[in-house]
C-alpha positions in Angstrom: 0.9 9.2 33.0 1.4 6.7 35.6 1.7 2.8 34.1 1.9 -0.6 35.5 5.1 -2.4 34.3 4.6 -5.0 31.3 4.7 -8.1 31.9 7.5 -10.4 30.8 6.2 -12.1 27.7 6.5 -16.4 27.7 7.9 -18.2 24.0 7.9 -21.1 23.4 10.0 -23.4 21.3 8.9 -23.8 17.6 6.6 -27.0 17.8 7.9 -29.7 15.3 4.9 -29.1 13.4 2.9 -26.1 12.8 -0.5 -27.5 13.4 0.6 -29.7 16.2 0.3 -27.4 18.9 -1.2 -24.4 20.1 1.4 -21.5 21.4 2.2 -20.8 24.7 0.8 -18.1 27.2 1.4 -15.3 28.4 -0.4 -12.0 29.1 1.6 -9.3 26.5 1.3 -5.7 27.7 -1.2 -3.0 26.7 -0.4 0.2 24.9 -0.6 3.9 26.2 -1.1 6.9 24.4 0.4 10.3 24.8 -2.5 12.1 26.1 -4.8 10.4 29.6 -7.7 10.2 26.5 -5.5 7.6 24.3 -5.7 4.8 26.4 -4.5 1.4 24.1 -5.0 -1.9 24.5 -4.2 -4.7 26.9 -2.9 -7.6 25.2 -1.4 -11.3 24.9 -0.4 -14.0 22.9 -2.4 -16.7 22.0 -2.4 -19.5 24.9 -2.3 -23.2 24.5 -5.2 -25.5 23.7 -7.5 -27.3 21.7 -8.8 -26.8 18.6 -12.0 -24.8 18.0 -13.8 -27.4 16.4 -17.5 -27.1 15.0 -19.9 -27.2 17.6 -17.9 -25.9 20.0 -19.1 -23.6 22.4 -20.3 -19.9 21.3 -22.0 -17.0 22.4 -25.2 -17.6 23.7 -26.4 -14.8 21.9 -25.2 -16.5 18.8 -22.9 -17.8 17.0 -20.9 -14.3 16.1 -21.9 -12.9 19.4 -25.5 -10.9 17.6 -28.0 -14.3 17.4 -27.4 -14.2 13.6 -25.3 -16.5 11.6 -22.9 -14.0 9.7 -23.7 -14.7 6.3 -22.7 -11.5 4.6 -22.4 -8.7 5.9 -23.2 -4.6 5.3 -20.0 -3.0 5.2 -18.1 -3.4 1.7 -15.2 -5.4 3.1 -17.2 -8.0 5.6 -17.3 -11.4 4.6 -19.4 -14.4 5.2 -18.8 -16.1 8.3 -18.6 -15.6 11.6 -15.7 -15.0 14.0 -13.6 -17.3 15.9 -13.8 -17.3 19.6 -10.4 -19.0 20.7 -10.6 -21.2 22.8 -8.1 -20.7 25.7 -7.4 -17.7 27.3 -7.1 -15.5 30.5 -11.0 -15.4 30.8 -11.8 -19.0 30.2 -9.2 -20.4 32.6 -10.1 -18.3 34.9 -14.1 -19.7 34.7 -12.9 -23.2 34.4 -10.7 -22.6 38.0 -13.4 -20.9 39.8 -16.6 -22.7 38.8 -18.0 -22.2 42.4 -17.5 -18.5 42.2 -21.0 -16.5 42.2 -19.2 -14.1 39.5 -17.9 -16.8 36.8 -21.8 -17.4 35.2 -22.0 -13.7 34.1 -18.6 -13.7 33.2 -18.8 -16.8 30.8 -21.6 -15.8 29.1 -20.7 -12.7 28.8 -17.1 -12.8 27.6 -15.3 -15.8 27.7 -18.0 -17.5 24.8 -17.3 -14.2 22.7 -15.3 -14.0 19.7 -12.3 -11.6 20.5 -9.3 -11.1 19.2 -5.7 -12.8 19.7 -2.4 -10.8 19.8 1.1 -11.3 19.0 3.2 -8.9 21.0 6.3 -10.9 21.6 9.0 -10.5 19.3 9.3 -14.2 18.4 10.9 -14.6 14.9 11.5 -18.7 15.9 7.8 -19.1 16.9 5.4 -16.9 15.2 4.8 -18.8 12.2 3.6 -21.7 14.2 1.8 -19.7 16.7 0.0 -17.9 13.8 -0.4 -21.3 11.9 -2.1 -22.5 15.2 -4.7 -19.9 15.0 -5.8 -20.1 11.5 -5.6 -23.6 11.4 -7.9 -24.0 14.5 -10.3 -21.3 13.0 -10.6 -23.1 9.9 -11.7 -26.1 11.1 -14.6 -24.3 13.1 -15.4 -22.3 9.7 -14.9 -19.1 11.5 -12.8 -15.8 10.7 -9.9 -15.2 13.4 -9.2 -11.3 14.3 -5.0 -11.1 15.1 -3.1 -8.2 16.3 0.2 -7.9 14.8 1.8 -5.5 17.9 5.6 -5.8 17.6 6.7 -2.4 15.5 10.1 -0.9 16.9 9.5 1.8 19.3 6.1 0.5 20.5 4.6 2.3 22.6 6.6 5.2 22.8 8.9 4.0 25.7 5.4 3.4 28.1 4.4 0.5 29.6 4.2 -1.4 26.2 7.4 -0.3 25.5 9.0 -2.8 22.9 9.0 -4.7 19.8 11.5 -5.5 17.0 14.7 -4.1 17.7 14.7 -2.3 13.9 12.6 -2.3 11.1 14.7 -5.1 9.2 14.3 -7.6 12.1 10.0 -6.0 12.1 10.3 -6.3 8.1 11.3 -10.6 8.9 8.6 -11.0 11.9 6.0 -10.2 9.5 7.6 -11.8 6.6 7.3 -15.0 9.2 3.5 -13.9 10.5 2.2 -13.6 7.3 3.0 -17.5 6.4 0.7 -19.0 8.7 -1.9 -17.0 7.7 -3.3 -20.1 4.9 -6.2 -19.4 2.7 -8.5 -18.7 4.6 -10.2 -15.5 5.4 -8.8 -13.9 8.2 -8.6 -10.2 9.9 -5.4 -8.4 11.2 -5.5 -5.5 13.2 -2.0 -4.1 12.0 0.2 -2.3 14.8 -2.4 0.0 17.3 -1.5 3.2 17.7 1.5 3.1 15.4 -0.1 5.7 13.2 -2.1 7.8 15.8 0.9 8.0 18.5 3.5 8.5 15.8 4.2 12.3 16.5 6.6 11.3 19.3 9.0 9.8 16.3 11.7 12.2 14.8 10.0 12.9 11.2 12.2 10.3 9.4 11.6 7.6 11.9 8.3 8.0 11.4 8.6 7.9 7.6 10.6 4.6 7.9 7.8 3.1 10.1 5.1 4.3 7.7 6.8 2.8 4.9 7.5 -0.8 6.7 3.8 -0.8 7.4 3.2 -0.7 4.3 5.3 -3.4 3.2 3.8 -5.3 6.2 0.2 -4.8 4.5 1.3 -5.9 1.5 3.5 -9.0 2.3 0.4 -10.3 5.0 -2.2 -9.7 1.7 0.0 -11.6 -0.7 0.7 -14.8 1.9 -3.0 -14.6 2.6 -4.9 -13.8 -0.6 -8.7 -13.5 1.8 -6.8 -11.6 4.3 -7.9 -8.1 4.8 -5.9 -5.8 6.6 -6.9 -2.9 8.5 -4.7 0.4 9.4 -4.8 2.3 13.0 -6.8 5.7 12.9 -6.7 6.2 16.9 -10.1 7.1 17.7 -13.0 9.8 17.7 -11.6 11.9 20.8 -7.8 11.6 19.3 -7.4 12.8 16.3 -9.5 14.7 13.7 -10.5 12.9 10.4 -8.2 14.8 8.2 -5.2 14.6 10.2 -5.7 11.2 10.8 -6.5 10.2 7.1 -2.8 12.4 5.9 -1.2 9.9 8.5 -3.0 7.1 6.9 -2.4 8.2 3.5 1.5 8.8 4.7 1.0 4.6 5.6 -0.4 3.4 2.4 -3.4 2.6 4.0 -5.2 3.1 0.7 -2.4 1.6 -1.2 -2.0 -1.4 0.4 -4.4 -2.0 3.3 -8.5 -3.3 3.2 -9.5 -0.2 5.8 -9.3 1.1 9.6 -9.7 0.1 12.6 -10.5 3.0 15.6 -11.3 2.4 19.3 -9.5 -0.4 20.0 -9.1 -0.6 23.9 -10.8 2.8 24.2 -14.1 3.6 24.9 -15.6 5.6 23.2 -19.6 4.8 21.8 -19.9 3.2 18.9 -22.2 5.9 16.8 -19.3 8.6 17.5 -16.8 5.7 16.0 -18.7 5.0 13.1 -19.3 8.9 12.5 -15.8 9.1 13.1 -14.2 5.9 10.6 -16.6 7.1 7.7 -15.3 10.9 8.0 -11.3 9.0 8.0 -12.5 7.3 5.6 -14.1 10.5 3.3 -11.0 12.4 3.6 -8.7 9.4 2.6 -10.4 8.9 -0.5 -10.8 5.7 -2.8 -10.2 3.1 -3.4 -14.3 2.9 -3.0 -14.1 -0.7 -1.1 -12.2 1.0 1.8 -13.6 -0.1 5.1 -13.3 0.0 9.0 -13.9 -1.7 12.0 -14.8 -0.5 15.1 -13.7 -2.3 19.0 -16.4 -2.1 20.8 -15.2 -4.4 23.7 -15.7 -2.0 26.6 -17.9 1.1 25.4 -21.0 0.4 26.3 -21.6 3.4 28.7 -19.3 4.9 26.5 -15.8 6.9 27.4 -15.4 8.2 30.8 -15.4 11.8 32.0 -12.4 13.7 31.9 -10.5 11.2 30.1 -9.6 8.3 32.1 -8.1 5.8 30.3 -6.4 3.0 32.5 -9.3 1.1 34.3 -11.9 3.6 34.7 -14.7 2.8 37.0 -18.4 2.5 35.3 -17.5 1.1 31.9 -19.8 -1.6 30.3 -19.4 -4.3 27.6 -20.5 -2.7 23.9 -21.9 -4.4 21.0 -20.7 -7.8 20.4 -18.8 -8.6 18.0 -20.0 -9.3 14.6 -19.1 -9.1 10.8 -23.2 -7.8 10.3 -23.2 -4.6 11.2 -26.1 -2.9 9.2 -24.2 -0.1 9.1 -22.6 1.0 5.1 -18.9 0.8 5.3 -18.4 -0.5 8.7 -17.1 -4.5 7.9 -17.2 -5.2 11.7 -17.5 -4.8 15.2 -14.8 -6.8 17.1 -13.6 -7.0 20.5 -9.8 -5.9 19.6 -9.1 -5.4 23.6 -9.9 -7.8 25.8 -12.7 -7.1 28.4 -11.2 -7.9 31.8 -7.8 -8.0 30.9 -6.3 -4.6 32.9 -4.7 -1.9 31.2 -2.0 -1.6 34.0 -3.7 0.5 36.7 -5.8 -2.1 38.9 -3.2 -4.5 38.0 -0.3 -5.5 35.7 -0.8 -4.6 32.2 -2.8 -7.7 30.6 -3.4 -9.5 33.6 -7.0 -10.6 33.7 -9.2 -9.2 36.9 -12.3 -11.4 37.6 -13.4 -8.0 39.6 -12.9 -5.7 36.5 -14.7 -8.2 34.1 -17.8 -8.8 36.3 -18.2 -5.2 36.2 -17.9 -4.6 32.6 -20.8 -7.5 32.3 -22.9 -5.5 35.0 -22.2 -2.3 33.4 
């Protein structure tokens, strides 16, 4: 499976104080999977900025993204609030450089005033507390609920084009030691490692033992620095893996131990009704505890996953649901954008890099 090369990933210097900036950016590369049907996703590190504060803008369908506030929400594990959209990335600076451009409209509206999520994919011992701090901090202040990728495991990616991470687990085991202080007091989502447990069959059986047991650690050292942080394992997605083998690699991962749930889909595209058939059948076969739940990215599967498998920049894909902690839907806490709509997975262009031409697309569907 052809890939584009990653990026080199930007880091700055640790900011004299935590809140005082916001980090530095730089597109961070996307993950493949093993199989052309496993596509991952395209990611980056949070990008410098100001401040989310209330009032700012939001999605003009509301200010979650669904044209409700967020109070509570359906699934056992959603909380009140509604998620943060921050405020400078790839998608916004490229409307704010091109406001004569008949595409950038559509493009606003359609993603750059959604919530989505904001990875960390650079192994950045020095800087990710800040970076992290930055995040929260500016999510707090606009009484929102940040979604953030921790994506620096050792062996990333399997040697493709996302190829990286910590060196070893011990130096993984400090990152996230580091990560998890910024996370505050406030509630907050984290996407744990994609595809670390659905594309682990390519590790010798002990490695993969030794990463299953430093994600647990990870789950429990992000809950215990962030007591309304929920934490949510990767289960691939509904065309990957079947529900019991992919709830015996969760079990393997603590998931139920240590972790708030799942997370499936995330940069794929695949519908949403197959993924929530799919995360409560995980979710059936990993048994208890009862308040188990799962999100679902639904970023790009609006027309749902192409034919034959494509995976890197297929033609004819459409934004899906937008994201929201209501779902109405019993054990599903969210639906998030995890990948980031116009951001390339490494075939039209290099992996993360954002294409104005692939974005208006996904908003005309």
């Amino acid at each position: 499976m052809a890939t584009a090369p990653a990026p080199s990933l930007a880091v700055a210097p640790e900011p004299s104080s935590p809140a005082a900036t916001l980090p530095s950016r730089a597109p961070s590369p996307r993950t493949t999977a093993p199989a052309p049907s496993r596509a991952a996703p395209a990611s980056r590190t949070p990008a410098a900025g100001p401040s989310a504060l209330p009032g700012a803008p939001t999605s003009p369908a509301g200010p979650d993204g669904d044209g409700k506030s967020a109070a509570s929400g359906t699934g056992a594990g959603a909380g009140a609030g509604r998620l943060f959209r921050f405020p400078d990335s790839q998608v916004a600076d490229w409307v704010d450089d091109h406001p004569a451009d008949p595409r950038a409209d559509a493009i606003e509206d359609g993603i750059a005033r959604r919530p989505a999520a904001v990875w960390f994919a650079d192994h950045s011992p020095g800087t990710i507390t800040a970076r992290v701090t930055a995040v929260t901090r500016a999510a707090a202040r606009a009484d929102a609920v940040p979604v953030l990728v921790a994506y620096d495991v050792p062996g990333r990616d399997c040697g493709g084009a996302s190829q990286g991470g910590a060196p070893d687990l011990a130096a993984y085991d400090d990152w996230i030691t580091r990560f998890a202080r910024g996370l505050g007091d406030g509630e907050n989502i984290v996407i744990l490692e994609p595809d670390a447990i659905a594309q682990s069959d390519c590790l010798p059986a002990a490695d993969r033992a030794a990463r299953f047991a430093s994600l647990e650690r990870a789950a429990r050292v992000l809950k215990a620095a962030g007591p309304r942080t929920r934490v949510y394992f990767d289960a691939g997605h509904s065309g990957w893996l079947e529900p019991d083998r992919a709830a015996a690699l969760l079990r393997q991962a603590g998931a139920a131990r240590a972790g708030d749930g799942i997370f499936t889909n995330v940069s794929h595209f695949h519908r949403t009704a197959d993924e929530t058939a799919y995360a409560r059948a995980v979710l059936d076969a990993l048994g208890g505890p009862p308040g188990l739940g799962a999100v679902v990215d639904t970023s790009r599967n609006g027309n749902g996953a192409p034919p034959g498998g494509a995976w890197c920049d297929p033609a004819g894909r459409a934004l899906g649901t937008p994201p929201t902690l209501r779902t109405g839907q019993a054990r599903i806490d969210a639906y998030l954008w995890v990948k980031l709509p116009g951001e390339s997975d490494g075939c039209t262009a290099a992996p993360g890099t954002f294409s104005p031409e692939a974005a208006y697309a996904l908003v005309r569907g």
